[in-house]
C-alpha positions as CSV (number, residue, x, y, z in Angstrom):
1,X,-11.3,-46.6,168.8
2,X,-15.3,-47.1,169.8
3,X,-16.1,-47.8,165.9
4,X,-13.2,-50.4,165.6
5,X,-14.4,-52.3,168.7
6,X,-17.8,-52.6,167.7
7,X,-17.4,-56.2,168.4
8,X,-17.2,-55.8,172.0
9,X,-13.5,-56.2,172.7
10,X,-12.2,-53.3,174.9
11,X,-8.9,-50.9,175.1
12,X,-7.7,-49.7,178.2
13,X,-5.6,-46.4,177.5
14,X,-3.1,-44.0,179.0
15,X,-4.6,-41.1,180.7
16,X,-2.7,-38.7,178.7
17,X,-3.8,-39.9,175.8
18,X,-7.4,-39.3,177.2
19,X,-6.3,-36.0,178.8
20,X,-4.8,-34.8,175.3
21,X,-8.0,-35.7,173.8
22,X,-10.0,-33.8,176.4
23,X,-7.8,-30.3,176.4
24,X,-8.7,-30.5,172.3
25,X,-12.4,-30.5,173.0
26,X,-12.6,-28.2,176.0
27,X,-10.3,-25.8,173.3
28,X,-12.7,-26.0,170.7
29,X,-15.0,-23.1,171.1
30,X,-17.6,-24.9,169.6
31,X,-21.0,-24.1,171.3
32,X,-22.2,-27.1,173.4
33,X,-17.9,-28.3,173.7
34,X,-18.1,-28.2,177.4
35,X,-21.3,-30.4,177.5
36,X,-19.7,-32.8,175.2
37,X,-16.3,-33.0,177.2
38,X,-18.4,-33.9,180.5
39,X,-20.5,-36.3,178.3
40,X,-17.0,-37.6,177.4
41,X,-15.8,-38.1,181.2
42,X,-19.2,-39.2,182.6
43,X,-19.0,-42.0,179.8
44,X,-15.6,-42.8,180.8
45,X,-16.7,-43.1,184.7
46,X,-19.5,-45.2,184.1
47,X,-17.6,-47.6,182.2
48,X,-19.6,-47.6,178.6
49,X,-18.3,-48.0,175.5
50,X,-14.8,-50.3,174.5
51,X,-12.3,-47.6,175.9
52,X,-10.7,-48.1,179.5
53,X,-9.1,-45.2,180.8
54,X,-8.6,-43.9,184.2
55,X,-9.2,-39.9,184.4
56,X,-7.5,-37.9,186.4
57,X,-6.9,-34.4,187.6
58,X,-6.1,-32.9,185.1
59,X,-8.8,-34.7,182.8
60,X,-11.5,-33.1,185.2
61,X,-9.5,-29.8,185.2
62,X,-9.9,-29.8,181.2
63,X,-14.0,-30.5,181.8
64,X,-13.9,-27.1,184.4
65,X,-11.9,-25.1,182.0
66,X,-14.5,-25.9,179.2
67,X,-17.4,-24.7,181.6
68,X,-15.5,-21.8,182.3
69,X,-15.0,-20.4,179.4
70,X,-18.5,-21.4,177.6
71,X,-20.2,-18.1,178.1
72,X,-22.8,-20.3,179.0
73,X,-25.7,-19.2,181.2
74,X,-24.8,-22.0,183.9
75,X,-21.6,-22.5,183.3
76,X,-20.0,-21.4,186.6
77,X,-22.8,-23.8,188.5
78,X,-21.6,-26.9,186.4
79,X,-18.0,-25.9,186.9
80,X,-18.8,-25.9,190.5
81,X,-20.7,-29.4,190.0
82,X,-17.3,-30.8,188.3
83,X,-15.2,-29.5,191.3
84,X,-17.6,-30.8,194.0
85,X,-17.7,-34.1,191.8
86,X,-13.9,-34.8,192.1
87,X,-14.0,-34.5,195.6
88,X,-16.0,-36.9,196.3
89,X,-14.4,-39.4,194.0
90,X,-11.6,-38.5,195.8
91,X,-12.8,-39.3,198.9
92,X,-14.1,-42.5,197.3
93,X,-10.0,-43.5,196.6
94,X,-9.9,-42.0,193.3
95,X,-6.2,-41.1,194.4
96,X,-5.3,-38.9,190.9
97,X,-8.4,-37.0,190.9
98,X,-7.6,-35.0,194.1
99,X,-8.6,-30.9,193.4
100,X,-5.8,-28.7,192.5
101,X,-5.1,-24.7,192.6
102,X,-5.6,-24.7,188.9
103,X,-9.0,-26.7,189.7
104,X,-10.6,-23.8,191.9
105,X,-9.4,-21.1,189.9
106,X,-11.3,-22.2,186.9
107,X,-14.5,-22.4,188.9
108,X,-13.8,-19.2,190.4
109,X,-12.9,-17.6,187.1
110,X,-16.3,-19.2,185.8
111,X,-17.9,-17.0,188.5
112,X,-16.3,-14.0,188.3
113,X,-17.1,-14.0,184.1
114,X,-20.4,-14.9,185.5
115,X,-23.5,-12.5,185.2
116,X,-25.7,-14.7,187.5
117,X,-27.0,-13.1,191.0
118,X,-24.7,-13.5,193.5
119,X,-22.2,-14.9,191.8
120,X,-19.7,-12.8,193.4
121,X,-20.9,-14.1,196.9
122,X,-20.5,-17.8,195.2
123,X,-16.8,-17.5,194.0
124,X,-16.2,-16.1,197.4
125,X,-17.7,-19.3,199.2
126,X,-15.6,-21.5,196.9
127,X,-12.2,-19.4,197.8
128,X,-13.1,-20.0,201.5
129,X,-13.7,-23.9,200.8
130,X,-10.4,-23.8,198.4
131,X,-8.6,-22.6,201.5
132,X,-10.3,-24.9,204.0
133,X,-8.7,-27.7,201.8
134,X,-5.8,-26.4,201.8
135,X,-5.4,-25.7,205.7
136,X,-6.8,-29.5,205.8
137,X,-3.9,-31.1,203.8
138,X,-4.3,-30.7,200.4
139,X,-1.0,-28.8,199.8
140,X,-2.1,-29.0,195.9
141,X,-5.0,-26.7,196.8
142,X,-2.5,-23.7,197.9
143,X,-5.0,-20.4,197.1
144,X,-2.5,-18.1,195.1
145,X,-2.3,-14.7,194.2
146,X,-4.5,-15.2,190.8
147,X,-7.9,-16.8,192.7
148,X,-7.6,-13.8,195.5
149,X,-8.0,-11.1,192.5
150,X,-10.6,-13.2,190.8
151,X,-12.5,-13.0,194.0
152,X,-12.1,-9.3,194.1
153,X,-12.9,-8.7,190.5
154,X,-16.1,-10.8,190.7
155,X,-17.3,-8.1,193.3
156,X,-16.0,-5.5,191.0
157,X,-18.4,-6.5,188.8
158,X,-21.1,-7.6,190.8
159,X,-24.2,-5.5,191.4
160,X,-24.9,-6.8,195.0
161,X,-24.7,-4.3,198.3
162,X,-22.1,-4.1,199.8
163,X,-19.5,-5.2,197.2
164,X,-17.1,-3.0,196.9
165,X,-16.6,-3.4,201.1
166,X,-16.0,-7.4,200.2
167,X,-14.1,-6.5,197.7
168,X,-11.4,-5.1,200.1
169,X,-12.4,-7.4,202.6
170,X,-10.8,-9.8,200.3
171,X,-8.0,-7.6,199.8
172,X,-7.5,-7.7,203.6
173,X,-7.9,-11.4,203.9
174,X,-5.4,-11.3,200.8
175,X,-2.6,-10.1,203.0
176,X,-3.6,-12.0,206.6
177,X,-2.7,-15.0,204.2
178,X,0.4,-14.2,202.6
179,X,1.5,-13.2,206.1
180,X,0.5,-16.2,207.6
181,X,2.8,-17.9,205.5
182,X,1.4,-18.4,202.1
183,X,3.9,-16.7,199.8
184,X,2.2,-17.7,196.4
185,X,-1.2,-15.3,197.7
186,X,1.0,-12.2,197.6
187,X,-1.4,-9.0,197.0
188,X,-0.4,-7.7,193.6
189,X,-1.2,-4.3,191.9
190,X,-4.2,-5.9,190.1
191,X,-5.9,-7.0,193.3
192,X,-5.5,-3.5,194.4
193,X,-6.7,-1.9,191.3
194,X,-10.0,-4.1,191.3
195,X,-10.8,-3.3,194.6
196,X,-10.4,0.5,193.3
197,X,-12.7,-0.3,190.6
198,X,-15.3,-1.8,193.7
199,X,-15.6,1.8,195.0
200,X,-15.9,3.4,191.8
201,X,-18.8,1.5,191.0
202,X,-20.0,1.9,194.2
203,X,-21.2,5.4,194.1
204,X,-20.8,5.7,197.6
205,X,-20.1,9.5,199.1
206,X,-17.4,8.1,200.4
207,X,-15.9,6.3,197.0
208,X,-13.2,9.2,196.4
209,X,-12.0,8.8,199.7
210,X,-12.1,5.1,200.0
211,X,-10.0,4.8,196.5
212,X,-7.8,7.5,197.6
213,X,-6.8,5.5,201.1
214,X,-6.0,2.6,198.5
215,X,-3.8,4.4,196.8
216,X,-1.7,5.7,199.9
217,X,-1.7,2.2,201.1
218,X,0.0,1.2,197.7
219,X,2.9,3.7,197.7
220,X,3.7,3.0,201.3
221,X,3.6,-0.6,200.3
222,X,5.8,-0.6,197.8
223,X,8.1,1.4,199.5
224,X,8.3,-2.0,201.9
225,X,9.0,-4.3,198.9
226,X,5.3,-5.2,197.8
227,X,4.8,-5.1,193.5
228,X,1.8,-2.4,194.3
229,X,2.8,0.9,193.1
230,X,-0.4,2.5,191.7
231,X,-0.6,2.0,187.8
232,X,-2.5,4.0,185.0
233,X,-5.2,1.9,185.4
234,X,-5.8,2.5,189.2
235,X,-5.5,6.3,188.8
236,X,-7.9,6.0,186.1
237,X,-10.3,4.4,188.4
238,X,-9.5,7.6,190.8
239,X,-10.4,10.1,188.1
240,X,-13.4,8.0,187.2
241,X,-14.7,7.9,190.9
242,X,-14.0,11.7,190.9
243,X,-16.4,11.7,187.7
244,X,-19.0,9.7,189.3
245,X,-19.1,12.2,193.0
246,X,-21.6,15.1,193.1
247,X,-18.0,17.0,193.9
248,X,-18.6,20.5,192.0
249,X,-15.4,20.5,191.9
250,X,-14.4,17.1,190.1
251,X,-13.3,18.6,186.7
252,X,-10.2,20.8,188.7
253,X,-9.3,17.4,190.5
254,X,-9.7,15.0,187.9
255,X,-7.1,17.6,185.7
256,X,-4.9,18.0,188.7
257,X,-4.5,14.2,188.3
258,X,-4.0,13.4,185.4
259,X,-1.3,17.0,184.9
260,X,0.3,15.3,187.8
261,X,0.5,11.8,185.8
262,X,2.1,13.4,183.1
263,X,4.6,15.4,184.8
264,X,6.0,12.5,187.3
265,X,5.6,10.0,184.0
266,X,5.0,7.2,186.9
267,X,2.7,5.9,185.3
268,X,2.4,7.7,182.0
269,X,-1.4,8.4,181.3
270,X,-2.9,6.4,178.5
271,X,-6.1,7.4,176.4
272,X,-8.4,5.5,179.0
273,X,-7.0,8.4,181.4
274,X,-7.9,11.4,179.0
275,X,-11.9,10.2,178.5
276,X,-12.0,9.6,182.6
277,X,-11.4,13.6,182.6
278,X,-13.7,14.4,179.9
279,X,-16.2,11.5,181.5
280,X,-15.8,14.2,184.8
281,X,-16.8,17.1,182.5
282,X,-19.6,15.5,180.6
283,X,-21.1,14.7,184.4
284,X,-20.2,18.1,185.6
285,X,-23.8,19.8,187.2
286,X,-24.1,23.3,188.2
287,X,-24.9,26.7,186.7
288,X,-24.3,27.9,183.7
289,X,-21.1,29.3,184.0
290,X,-19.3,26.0,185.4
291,X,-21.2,24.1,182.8
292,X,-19.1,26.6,180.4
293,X,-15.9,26.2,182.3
294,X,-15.9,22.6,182.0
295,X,-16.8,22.6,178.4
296,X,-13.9,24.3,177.6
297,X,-11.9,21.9,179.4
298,X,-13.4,19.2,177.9
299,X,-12.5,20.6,174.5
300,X,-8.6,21.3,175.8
301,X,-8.4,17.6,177.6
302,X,-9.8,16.5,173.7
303,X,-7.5,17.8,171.4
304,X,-4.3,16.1,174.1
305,X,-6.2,13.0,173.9
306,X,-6.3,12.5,169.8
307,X,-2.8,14.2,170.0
308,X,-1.3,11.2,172.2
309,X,-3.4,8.7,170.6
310,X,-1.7,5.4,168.9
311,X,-3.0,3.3,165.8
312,X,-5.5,0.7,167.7
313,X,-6.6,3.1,170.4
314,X,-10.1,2.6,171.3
315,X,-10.3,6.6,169.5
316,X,-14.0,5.8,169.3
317,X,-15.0,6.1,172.8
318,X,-12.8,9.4,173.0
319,X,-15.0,11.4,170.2
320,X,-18.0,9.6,172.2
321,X,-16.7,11.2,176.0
322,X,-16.4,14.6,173.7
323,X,-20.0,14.5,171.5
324,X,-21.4,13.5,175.2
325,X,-19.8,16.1,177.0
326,X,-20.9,18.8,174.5
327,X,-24.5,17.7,174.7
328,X,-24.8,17.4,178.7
329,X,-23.1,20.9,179.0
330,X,-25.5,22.5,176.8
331,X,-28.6,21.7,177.4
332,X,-30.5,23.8,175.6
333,X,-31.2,24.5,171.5
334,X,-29.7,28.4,172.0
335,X,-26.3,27.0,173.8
336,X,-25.6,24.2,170.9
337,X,-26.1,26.7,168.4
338,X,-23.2,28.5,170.0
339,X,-20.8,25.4,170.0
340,X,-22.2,23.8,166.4
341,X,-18.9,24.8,164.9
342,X,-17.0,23.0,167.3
343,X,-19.3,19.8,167.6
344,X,-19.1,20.0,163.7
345,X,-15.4,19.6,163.1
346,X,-14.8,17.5,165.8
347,X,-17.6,15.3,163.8
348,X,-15.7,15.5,160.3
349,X,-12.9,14.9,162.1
350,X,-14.3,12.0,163.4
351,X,-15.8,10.2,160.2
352,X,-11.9,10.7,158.8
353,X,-10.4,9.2,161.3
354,X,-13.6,5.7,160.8
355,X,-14.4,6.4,164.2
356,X,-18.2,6.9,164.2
357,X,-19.9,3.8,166.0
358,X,-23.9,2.8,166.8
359,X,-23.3,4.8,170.6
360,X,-22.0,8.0,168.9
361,X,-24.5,8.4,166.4
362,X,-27.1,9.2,169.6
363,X,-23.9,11.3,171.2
364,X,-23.9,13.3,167.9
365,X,-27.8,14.0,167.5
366,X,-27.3,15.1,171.4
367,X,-24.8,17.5,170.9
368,X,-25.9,19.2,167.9
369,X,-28.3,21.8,167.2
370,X,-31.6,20.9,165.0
371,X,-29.8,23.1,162.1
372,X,-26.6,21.0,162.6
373,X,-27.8,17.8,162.9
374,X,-29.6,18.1,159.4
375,X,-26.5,19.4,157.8
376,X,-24.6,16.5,158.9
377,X,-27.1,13.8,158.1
378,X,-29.8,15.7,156.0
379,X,-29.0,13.9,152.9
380,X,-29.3,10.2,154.1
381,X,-32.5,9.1,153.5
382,X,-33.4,7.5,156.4
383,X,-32.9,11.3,158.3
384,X,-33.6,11.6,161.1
385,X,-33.5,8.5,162.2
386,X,-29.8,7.3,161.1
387,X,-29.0,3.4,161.8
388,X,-25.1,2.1,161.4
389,X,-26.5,0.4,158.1
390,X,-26.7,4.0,156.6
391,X,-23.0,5.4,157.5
392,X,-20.5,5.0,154.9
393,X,-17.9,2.5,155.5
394,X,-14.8,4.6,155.4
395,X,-17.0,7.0,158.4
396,X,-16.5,3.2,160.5
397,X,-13.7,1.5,159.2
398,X,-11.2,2.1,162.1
399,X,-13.9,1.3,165.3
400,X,-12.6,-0.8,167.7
401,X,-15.6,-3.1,169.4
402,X,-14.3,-2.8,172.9
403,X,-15.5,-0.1,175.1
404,X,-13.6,-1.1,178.0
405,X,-13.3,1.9,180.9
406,X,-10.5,1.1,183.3
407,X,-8.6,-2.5,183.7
């Protein structure tokens, strides 16, 4: 339209043609598409160029949703800008450009994706302001279910102190809402499982306990109608805060767990759950003799795992749990002697199944004796030092890239 105007004569335009326009661009996943979708809408504000078009809401929510899914550095902060930008034209009379739920979720999912200091603390100033609006009139601004668990998982993530009591801070807040009245912030299984995660991270004495409590809270509120029963992925986060504790006796618990999983089948155990008990072994301290013990249960909970396994399984970071486990246990050149046969079919086993990725090749050299490690990779000749670039293909054809832990 700009390059058939070029004689000065202007076009005003539906919004939805402009909004249709923008979603395409903010879609693109081109690097620099957010920049050029605000480029687009500042153009547009400022009146330049031959096209007349009047943004609205969702226009600006397009230009937040680009930001938010960048990966940028400062994509969060811009998001933020955009938000903060709409309210005052807003306030200015710009009647369709009013800030919706959908508007403060994207800034607060821009946060939470966010790997900037305090951005945790950030998403949790812009819930409070989101609510503020809400309690103010903006009925459009209604905080829901989706931007509380943001909020929490942003302080899953987040390294600052304290986060894992915000997180369930949140959680509280979470519920003083929905009872208030706000039926569309209900506290969901999710919110509860990141808030789980919080403590796990945490390596707080008192994580176990803390996650525990959450877990209680869950079954007696689902027993009054809340969608909160604990899931795999919060007893996972359980096992994994068991592995994390200086408890010496974490291995029996973390078992006891996950036996208990598989017996009530609610919720069945997945593969994440099997290297959260061999995690709990491979961290397992102590003398000699429970360094043994939970070798040898890290072998048993091993051979379950690549039993109950499924095609697309991350099967990668099970062999990796194992190699580790194998090599913290026994520490020294006599004790991996001892185990080299076990470390070595597990390994062949491995490279059949194109499991062996850049982290296991360091698990592997760990866990194996000086006469093992040479048999396996003697023959390459970039030994010792082996790179992914020397593996065969069909060793790494099946890896999967994530190497996700719990949610």
């Amino acid at each position: 339209l700009e390059e058939s105007h070029a004689d000065g004569e202007t076009t005003t335009l539906d919004s939805g043609v402009l909004n249709a326009v923008m979603h395409v661009q903010s879609k693109s996943g081109e690097v620099g598409s957010a920049a050029k979708a605000e480029n687009m809408l500042n153009r547009i504000l400022e009146g330049e160029g031959p096209v007349r078009v009047r943004p609205n809401t969702i226009t600006f929510n397009s230009v937040i949703d680009a930001w938010s899914k960048s990966g940028e550095k400062d994509a969060a902060a811009r998001a933020e800008e955009v938000l903060y930008r709409m309210q005052d034209l807003y306030k200015k009379g710009y009647g369709d450009v009013r800030p919706d739920t959908l508007s403060f979720a994207s800034v607060l999912n821009a946060h939470a994706n966010s790997r900037e200091p305090k951005s945790a603390s950030r998403a949790e100033k812009i819930l409070k302001h989101m609510q503020s609006n809400y309690e103010a009139g903006n009925q459009r601004a209604r905080p829901n279910t989706i931007c509380f668990a943001t909020v929490i998982k942003a302080y899953s993530r987040s390294r600052e102190i304290g986060a894992a009591e915000k997180a369930e801070e949140i959680l509280n807040w979470m519920f003083d809402v929905y009872k208030a009245g706000n039926l569309d912030a209900k506290p969901n299984t999710i919110a509860f499982t990141s808030v789980c995660d919080a403590w796990c991270k945490s390596r707080n004495n008192d994580a176990v306990e803390k996650v525990e409590s959450l877990i209680s809270r869950m079954k007696q509120l689902s027993v009054e109608g809340f969608d909160v029963y604990p899931n795999e992925y919060t007893y996972n986060c359980l096992i994994s805060t068991h592995a994390r504790s200086n408890d010496s006796g974490k291995v029996k618990k973390a078992v006891e767990i996950l036996r208990k999983m598989q017996d009530e089948k609610r919720p069945i155990p997945n593969l994440f759950t099997f290297n959260a008990v061999l995690n709990a072994c491979a961290f397992t301290k102590g003398t000699k003799s429970q360094r043994i013990s939970a070798l040898k249960t890290a072998i048993l909970i091993f051979e379950e795992a690549l039993n109950i396994s499924k095609k697309g399984d991350p099967v990668n970071v099970t062999y990796g749990a194992f190699f580790q486990a194998c090599g913290s246990l026994m520490k020294t050149e006599d004790e991996r002697k001892k185990i080299q046969k076990i470390v070595e079919a597990a390994f062949h086993r491995c490279c059949q199944d194109g499991q062996i990725d850049r982290k296991l090749l360091g698990q592997i050299k760990k866990a194996s004796s000086k006469e093992l490690y040479f048999r396996l990779f003697g023959k390459f000749d970039a030994y010792p030092e082996i790179h992914m670039k020397d593996i065969p293909m069909e060793w790494r054809q099946n890896i999967r890239n994530s190497r996700k832990k719990y949610i």
